[in-house]
PAVO-798253 format. One record per residue (C-alpha): x, y, z; residue in one letter; residue number from 1; chain. Coordinates in steps of 0.5 Angstrom, whole numbers, plus 500, padded with zeros to 3 digits. Example, Ala and Ser with C-alpha at 12.3 -4.5 7.8 and 13.67 -1.06 7.14 Angstrom:
residues 2
- 525|491|516|A|1|A;
- 527|498|514|S|2|A;
This chain:
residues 292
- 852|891|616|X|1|A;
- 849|893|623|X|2|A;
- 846|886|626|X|3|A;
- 838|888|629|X|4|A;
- 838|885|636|X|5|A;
- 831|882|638|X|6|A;
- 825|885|642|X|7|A;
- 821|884|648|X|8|A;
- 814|884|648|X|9|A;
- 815|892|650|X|10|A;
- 819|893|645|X|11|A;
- 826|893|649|X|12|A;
- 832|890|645|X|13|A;
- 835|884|649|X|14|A;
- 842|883|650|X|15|A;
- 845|876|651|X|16|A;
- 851|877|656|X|17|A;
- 856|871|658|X|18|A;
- 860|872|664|X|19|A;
- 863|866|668|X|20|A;
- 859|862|675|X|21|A;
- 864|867|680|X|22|A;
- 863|871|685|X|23|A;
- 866|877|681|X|24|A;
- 862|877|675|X|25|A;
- 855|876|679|X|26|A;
- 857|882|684|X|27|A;
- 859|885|677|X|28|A;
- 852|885|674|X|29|A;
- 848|884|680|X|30|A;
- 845|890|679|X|31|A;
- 843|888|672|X|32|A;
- 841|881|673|X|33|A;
- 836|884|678|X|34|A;
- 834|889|674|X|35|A;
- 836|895|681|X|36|A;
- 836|900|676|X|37|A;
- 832|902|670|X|38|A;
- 835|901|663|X|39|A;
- 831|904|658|X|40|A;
- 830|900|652|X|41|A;
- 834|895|654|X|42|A;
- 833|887|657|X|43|A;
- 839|884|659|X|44|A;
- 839|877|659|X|45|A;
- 845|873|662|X|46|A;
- 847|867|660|X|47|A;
- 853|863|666|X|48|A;
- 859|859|663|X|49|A;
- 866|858|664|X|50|A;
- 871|863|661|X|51|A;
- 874|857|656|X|52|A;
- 867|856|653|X|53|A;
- 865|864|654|X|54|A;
- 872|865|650|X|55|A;
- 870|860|644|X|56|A;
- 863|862|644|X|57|A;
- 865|870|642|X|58|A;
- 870|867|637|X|59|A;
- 863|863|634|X|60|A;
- 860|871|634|X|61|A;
- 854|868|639|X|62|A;
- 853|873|644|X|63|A;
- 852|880|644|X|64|A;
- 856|881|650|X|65|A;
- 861|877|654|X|66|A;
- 867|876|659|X|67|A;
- 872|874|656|X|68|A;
- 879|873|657|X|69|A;
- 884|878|654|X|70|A;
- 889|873|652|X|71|A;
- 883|871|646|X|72|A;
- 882|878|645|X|73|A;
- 886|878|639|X|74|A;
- 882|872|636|X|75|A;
- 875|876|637|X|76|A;
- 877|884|635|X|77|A;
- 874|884|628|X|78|A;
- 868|883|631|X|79|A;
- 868|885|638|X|80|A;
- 871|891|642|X|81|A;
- 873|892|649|X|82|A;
- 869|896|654|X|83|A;
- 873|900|658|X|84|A;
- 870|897|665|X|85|A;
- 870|890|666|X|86|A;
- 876|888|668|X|87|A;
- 879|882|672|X|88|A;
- 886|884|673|X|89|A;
- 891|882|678|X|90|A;
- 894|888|682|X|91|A;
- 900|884|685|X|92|A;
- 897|877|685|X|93|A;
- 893|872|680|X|94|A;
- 893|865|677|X|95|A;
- 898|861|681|X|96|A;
- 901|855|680|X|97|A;
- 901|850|687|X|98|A;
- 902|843|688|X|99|A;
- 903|839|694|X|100|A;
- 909|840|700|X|101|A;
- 916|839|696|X|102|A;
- 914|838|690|X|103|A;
- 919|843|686|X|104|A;
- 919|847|680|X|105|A;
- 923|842|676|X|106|A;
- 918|836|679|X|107|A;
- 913|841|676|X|108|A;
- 916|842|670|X|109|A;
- 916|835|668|X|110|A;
- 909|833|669|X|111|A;
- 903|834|666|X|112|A;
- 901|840|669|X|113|A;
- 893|842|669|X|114|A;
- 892|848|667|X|115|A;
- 883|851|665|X|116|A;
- 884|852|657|X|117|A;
- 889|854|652|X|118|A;
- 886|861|651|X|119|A;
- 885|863|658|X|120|A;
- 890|869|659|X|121|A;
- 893|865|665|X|122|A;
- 896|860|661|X|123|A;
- 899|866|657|X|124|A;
- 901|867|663|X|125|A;
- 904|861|666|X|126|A;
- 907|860|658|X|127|A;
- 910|866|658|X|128|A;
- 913|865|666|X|129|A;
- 916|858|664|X|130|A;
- 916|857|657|X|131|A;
- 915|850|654|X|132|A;
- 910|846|657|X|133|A;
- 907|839|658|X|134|A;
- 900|841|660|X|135|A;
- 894|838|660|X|136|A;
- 887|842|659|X|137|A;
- 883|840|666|X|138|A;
- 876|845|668|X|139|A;
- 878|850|673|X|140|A;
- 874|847|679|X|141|A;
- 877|840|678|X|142|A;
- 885|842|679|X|143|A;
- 885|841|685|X|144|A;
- 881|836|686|X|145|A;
- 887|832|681|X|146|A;
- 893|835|684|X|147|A;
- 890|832|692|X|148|A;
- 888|825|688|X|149|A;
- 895|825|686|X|150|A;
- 892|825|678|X|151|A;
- 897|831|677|X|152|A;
- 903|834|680|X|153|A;
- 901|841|680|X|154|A;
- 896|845|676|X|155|A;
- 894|853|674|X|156|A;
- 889|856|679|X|157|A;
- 885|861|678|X|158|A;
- 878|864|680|X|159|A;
- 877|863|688|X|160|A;
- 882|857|688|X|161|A;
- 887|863|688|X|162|A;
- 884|864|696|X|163|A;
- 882|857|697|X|164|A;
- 888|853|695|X|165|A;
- 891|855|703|X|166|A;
- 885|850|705|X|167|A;
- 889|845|702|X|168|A;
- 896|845|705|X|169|A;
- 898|847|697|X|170|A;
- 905|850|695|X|171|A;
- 905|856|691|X|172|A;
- 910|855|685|X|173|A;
- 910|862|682|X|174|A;
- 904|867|683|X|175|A;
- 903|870|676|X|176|A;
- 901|876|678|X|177|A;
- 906|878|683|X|178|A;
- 911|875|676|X|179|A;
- 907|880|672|X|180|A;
- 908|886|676|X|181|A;
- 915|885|677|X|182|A;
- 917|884|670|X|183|A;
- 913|890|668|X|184|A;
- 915|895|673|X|185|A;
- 909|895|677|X|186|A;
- 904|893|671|X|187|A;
- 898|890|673|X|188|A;
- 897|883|670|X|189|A;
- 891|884|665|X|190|A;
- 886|877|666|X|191|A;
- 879|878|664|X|192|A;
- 874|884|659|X|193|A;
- 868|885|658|X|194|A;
- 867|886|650|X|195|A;
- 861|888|645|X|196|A;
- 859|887|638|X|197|A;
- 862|892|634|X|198|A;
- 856|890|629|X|199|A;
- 850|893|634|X|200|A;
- 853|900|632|X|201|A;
- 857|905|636|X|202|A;
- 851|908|639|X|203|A;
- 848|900|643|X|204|A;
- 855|900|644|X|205|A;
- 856|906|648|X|206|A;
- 850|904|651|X|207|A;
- 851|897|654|X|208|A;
- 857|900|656|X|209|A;
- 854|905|660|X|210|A;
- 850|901|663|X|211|A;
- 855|895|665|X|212|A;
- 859|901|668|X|213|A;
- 852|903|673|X|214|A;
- 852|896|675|X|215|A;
- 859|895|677|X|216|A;
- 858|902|681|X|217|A;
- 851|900|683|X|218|A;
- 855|893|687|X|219|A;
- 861|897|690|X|220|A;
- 856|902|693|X|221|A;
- 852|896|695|X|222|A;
- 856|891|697|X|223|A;
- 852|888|702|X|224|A;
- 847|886|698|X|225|A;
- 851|884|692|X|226|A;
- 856|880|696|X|227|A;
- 850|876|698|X|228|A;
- 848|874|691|X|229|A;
- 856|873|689|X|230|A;
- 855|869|694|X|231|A;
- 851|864|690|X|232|A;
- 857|862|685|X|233|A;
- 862|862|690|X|234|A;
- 863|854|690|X|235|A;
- 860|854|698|X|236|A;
- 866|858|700|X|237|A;
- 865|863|706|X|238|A;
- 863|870|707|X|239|A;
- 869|872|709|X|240|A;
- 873|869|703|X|241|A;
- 867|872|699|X|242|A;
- 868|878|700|X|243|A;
- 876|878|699|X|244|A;
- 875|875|693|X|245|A;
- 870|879|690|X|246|A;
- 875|886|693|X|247|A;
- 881|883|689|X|248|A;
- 878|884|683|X|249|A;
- 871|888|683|X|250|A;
- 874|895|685|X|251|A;
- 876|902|682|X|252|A;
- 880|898|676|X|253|A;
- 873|895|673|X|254|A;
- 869|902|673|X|255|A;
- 875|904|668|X|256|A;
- 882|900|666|X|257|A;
- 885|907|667|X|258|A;
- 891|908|663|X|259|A;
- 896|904|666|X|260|A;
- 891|898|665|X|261|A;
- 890|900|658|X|262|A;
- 898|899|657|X|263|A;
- 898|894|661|X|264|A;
- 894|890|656|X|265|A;
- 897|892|651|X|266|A;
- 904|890|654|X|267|A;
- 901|884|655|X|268|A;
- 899|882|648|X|269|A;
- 905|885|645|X|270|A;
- 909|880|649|X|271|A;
- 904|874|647|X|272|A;
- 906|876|640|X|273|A;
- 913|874|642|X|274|A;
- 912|867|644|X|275|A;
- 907|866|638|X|276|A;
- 900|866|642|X|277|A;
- 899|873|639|X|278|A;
- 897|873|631|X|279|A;
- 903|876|629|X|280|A;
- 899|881|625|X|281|A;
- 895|883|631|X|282|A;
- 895|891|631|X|283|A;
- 896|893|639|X|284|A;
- 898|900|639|X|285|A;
- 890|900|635|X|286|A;
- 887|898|642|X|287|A;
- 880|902|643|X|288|A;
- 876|901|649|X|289|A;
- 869|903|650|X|290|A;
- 867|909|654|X|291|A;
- 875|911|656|X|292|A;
């Protein structure tokens, strides 16, 4: 049954969109959240929270739109599908793994070590590079804060702490997204989607996926404008970190996943299914993106 989405007081439909508080995801829908370019018919209306919480509010059907990570996908694709842009990956780095100078693997290993949700695709990741773990769930922000209180040993970094960990005098134990590449022959590591209610029909769909794609395009065309908005969630990080932040993950790959970011999520969830975090009966090869 098609869900009605509700209207403005112009009769514009208003679409609810969950992206994260972080830099690439406010350069991302800059240009929507400050309506820069016309979207006839449509209000977007963002709504920010953390991607562990993003992932469950899909999963409880609640947002037209959301960021989510491609590790839970599979847990929303009856009700959602990707967009063909929008995408975080890795292309040679992402999450990582740090602790203090001389901590090893194996110290790490026998440990709690703080990772930022169970759903996210970095704890996939870091399951998938090491197998069995003692871990505890921590919010993204507060990892390393724990690991310089001497509350865990090493954690799971993701967003800006990728960058930022270097502020601290932190060890990388392993970088998913250079394991990834490696592991996969050059595949980028898939991290983050955008998705749309299957239920609003083929049309809205196609639409708001048009229209996320303009506002990708519209920031990368205007990056002086939109990194100083994106600015604003990096947790007082500076310009220059901004900016390489941003660029990591905001770049020709989030216009279109392209057909080896495709395979590379498909890779990714066929090889989550082979440790069990994937739905055995979860259909890969049927992955369709909007818009490609």
């Amino acid at each position: 049954m098609e869900y009605k989405l509700p209207r403005d007081e112009d009769g514009n439909m208003i679409v609810r969109i969950g992206h994260s508080p972080d830099p690439d995801d406010a350069f991302m829908f800059y240009a929507m959240t400050t309506n820069a370019f016309p979207t006839p018919g449509y209000k977007f209306v963002h709504e920010l929270q953390d991607i562990e919480t993003l992932n469950h509010r899909a999963m409880r059907k609640e947002l037209e739109v959301s960021a989510v990570s491609i590790h839970a996908y599979p847990n929303i694709a009856n009700d959602y599908a990707l967009m063909n842009c929008g995408a975080s990956m890795g292309e040679g780095y992402g999450p990582m793994i740090v602790a203090k100078k001389g901590t090893t693997i194996e110290d790490a290993k026998g440990s709690p070590i703080a990772v930022p949700g169970l759903k996210t695709s970095a704890y996939m990741g870091i399951k998938l590079c090491w197998g069995d773990l003692n871990y505890e769930v921590v919010p993204f922000d507060e990892i390393i804060p724990r690991i310089m209180d001497g509350t865990y040993l090493s954690g799971l970094i993701i967003h800006e702490g990728q960058l930022t960990y270097s502020d601290y005098d932190l060890d990388v134990l392993v970088n998913l997204g250079i394991w990834w590449n490696e592991k996969t022959g050059g595949l980028p590591m898939p991290l983050g989607g955008n998705v749309v209610r299957r239920d609003l029909g083929k049309n809205v769909m196609e639409d708001i996926t048009m229209y996320t794609k303009m506002s990708i395009e519209y920031s990368i065309a205007n990056p002086e404008l939109a990194l100083q908005f994106a600015k604003k969630w990096g947790r007082g990080i500076d310009d220059e970190t901004n900016r390489e932040f941003v660029t990591m993950y905001v770049n020709d790959r989030t216009i279109d996943y392209r057909e080896d970011g495709r395979e590379a999520i498909r890779q990714f969830l066929l090889e989550g299914k082979s440790i069990g975090l994937i739905e055995n009966d979860f259909d890969v090869t049927s992955l369709q993106f909007i818009g490609a």
